[in-house]
C-alpha positions as CSV (number, residue, x, y, z in Angstrom):
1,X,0.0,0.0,0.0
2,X,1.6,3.3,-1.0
3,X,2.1,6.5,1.2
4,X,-1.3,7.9,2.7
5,X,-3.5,10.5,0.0
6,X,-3.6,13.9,1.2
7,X,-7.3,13.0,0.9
8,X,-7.2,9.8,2.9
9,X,-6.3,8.6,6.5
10,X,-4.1,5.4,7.5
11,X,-5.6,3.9,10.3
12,X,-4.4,0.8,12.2
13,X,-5.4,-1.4,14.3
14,X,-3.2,-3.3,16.8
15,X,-2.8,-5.5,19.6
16,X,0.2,-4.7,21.6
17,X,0.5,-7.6,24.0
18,X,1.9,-5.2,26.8
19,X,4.6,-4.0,24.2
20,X,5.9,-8.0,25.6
21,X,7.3,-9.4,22.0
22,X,8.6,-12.4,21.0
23,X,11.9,-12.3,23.4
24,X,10.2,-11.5,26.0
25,X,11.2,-8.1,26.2
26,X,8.8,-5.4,27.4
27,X,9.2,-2.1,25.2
28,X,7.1,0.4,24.6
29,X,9.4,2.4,22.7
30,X,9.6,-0.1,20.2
31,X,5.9,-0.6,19.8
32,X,5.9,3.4,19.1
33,X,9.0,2.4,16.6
34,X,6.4,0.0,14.9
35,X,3.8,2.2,14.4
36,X,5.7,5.2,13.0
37,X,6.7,3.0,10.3
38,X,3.5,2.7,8.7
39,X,2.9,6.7,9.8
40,X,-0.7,6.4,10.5
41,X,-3.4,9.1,11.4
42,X,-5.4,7.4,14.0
43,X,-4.6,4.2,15.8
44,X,-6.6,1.5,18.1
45,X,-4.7,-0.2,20.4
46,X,-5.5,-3.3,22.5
47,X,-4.1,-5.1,25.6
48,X,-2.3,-1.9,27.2
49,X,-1.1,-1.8,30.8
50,X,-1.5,1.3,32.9
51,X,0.1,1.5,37.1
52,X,0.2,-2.6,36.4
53,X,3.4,-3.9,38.6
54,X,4.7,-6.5,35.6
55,X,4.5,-3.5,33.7
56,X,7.1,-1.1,35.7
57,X,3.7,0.2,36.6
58,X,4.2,2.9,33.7
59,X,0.7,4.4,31.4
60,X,2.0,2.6,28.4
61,X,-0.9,4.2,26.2
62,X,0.5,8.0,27.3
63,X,3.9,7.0,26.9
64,X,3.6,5.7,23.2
65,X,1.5,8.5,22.5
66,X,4.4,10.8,23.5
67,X,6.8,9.2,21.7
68,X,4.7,9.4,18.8
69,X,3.9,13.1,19.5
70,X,-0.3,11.5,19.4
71,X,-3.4,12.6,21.5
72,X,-4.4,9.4,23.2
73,X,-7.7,8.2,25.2
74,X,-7.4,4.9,27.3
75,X,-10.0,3.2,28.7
76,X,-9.6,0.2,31.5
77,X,-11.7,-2.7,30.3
78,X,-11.0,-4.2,34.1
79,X,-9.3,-2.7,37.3
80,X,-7.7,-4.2,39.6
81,X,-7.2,-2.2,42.5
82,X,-4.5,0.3,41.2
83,X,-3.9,-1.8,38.0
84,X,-5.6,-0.9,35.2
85,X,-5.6,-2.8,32.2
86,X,-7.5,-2.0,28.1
87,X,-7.4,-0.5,24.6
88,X,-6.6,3.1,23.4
89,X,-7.1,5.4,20.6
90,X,-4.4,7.4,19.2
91,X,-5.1,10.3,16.9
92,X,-3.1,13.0,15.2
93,X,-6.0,15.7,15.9
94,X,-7.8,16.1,19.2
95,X,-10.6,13.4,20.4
96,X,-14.1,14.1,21.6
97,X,-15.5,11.1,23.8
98,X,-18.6,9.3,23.0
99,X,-18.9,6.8,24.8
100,X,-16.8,4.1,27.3
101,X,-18.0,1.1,28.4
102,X,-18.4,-2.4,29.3
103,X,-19.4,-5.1,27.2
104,X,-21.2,-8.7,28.3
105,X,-18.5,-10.5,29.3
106,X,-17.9,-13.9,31.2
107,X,-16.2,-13.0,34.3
108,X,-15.8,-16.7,35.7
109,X,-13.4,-19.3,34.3
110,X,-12.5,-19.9,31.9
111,X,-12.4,-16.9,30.4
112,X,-12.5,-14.2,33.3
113,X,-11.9,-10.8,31.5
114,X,-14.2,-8.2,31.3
115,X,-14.2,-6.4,27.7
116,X,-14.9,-3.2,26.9
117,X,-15.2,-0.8,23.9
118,X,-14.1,2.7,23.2
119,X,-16.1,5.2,20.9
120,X,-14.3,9.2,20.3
121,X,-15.3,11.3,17.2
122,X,-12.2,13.3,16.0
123,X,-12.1,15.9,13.7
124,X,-9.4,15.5,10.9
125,X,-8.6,18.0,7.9
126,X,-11.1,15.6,6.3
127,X,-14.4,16.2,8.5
128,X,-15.7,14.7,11.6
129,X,-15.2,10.8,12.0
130,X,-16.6,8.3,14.4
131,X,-13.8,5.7,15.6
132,X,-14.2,2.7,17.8
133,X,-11.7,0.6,19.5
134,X,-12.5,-3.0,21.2
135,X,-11.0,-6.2,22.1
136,X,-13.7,-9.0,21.9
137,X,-13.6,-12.2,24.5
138,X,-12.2,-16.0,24.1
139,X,-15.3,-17.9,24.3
140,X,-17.9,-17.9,21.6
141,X,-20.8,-17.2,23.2
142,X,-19.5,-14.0,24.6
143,X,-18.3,-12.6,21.3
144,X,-21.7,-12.9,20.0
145,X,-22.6,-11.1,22.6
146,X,-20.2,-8.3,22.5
147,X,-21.0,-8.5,19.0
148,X,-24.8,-7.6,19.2
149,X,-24.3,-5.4,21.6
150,X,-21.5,-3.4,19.7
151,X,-23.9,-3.5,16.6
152,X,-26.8,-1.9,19.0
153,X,-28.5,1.3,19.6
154,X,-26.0,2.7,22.2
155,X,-22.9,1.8,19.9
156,X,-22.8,1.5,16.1
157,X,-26.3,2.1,15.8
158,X,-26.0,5.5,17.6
159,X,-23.6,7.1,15.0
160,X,-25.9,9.1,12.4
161,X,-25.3,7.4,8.8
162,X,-24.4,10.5,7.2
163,X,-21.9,10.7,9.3
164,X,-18.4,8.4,8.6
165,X,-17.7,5.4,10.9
166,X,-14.4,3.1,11.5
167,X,-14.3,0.4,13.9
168,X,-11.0,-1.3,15.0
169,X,-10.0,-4.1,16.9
170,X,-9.4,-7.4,18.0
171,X,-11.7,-9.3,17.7
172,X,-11.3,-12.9,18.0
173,X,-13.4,-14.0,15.5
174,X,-12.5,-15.3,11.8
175,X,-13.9,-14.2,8.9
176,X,-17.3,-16.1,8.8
177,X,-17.6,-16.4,12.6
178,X,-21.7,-15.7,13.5
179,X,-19.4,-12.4,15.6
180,X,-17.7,-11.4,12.2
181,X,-21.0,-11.9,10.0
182,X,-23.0,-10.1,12.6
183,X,-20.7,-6.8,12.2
184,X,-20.2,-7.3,8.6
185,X,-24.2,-7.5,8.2
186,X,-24.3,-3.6,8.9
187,X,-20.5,-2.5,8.4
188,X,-18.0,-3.4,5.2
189,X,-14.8,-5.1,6.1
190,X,-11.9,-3.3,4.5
191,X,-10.4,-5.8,3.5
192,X,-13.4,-7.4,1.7
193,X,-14.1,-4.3,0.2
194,X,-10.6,-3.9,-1.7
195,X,-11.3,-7.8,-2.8
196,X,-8.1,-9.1,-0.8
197,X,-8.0,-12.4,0.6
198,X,-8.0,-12.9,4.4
199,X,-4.6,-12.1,5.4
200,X,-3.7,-13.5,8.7
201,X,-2.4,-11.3,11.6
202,X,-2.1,-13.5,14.8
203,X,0.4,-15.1,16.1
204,X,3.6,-13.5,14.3
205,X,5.8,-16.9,14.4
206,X,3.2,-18.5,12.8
207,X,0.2,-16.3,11.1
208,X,-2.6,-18.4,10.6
209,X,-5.5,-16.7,11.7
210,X,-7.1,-13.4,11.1
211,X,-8.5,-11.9,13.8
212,X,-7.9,-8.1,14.3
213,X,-10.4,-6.4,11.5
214,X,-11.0,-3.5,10.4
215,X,-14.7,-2.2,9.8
216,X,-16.2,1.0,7.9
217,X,-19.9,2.1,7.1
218,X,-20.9,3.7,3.7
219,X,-19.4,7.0,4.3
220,X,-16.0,6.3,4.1
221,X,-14.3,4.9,1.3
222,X,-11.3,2.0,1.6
223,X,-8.4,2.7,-0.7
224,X,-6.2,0.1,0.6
225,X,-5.6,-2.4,3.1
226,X,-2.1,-4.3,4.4
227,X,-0.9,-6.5,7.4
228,X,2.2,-4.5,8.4
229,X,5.1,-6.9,8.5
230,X,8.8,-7.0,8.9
231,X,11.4,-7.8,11.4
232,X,11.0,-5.4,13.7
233,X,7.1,-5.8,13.7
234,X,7.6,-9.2,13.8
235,X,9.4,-9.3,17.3
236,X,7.4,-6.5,19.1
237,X,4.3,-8.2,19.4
238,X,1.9,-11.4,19.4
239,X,-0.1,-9.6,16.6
240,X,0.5,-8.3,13.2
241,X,-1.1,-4.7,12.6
242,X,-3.6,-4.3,9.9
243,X,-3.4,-1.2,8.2
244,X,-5.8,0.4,5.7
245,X,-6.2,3.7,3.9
246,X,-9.6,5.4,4.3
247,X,-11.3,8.3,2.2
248,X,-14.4,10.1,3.8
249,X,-17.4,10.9,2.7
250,X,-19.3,13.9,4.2
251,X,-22.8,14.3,4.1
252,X,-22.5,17.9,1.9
253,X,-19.8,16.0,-0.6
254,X,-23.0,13.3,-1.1
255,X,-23.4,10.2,-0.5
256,X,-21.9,7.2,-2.2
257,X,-24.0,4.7,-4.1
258,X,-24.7,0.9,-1.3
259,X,-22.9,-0.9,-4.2
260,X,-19.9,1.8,-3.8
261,X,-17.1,0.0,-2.7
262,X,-13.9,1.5,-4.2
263,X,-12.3,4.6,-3.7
């Protein structure tokens, strides 16, 4: 995929795995490294560690946002006592807050994590635009839940549809997962939409499935999609990051046609 359009925005979506890669090494500096080199606009990031002790009990969201010289919003899908622990959003441009919260989430074994989701609207040199950042569950039945409920009236289905959408994440779920179709029955999967192939993004030593994804309503436009790979990205973290480049369409430009689906 070629440098971003002045009439575009990269976006990414990654999980970070603590900034832990595959030595073992905890770095958020070189998680910050990883993202410059694809030099996106706006970022979502998942399974960050903020006043955690096995994390030097540093804000790794603010710190990679500094390095980066990003505005950043974090929000704690579970705290424990001083530990916090969730998923961020990055932006060049300054973020308004929608809406933070909890989704359904099994909080017994054997999958005891509560999951949340993030929801800002940032104004870019582009227009306004609607971004959501989540990290869906382990066990089936929960994604569909965080699924539906994500695809509800107090999430996705609050954002006007003249207004453009992108929601990032990981999400667990394969292409063709009852959580993937139920998102992609309202929302376009970049990916799908430039006609690519699934391309795989977890685990880095051995990518075989594709679970971070990358989702946008009929007001933007997807221009081009890529799993960001290399050395360096391949050592930093448990995930690959998916990358796409993403044109807007505001309500006084018109409307694309439903069957739309190029730039």
């Amino acid at each position: 995929m070629s440098a971003a359009d002045p009439a575009s925005l990269r976006v990414m979506t990654y999980n970070v795995h603590g900034c832990v890669g595959l030595d073992w090494q905890r770095s958020e500096k070189r998680i910050a490294d990883v993202i410059a080199s694809f030099q996106p606009d706006i970022v979502g990031l998942q399974e960050l560690d903020m006043a955690r002790k096995r994390s030097a009990g540093v804000d790794q969201a603010r710190l990679i946002a500094m390095e980066l010289g990003f505005h950043h919003l974090f929000h704690p899908a579970f705290i424990r006592e001083e530990e916090h622990y969730g998923d961020a959003i990055l932006s060049r441009w300054p973020m308004v807050i929608r809406r933070v919260g909890e989704l359904p989430s099994k909080k017994a074994f054997p999958f005891p994590e509560t999951r949340g989701a993030l929801w800002v609207k940032i104004q870019t040199p582009l227009g306004g635009v609607h971004v959501m950042n989540t990290h869906f569950g382990i066990g089936p039945g929960e994604r569909m839940e965080q699924a539906e409920a994500l695809s509800g009236s107090e999430w996705i289905g609050a954002v006007p549809e003249k207004e453009p959408l992108i929601v990032l994440g990981d999400f667990n779920s394969l292409p063709g997962s009852r959580p993937y179709r139920i998102l992609s029955s309202i929302l376009r999967d970049a990916k799908r939409v430039q006609g690519k192939r699934s391309q795989s993004t977890f685990p880095t030593f051995l990518p075989l499935l594709h679970l971070d994804h990358i989702f946008v309503n009929r007001m933007c436009s997807v221009q081009g999609v890529e799993v960001g790979k290399g050395r360096a990205v391949w050592k930093a973290s448990d995930h690959f990051p998916l990358i796409a480049l993403i044109g807007l369409h505001c309500h006084t430009r018109g409307v694309p046609a439903q069957n739309d689906l190029s730039a």
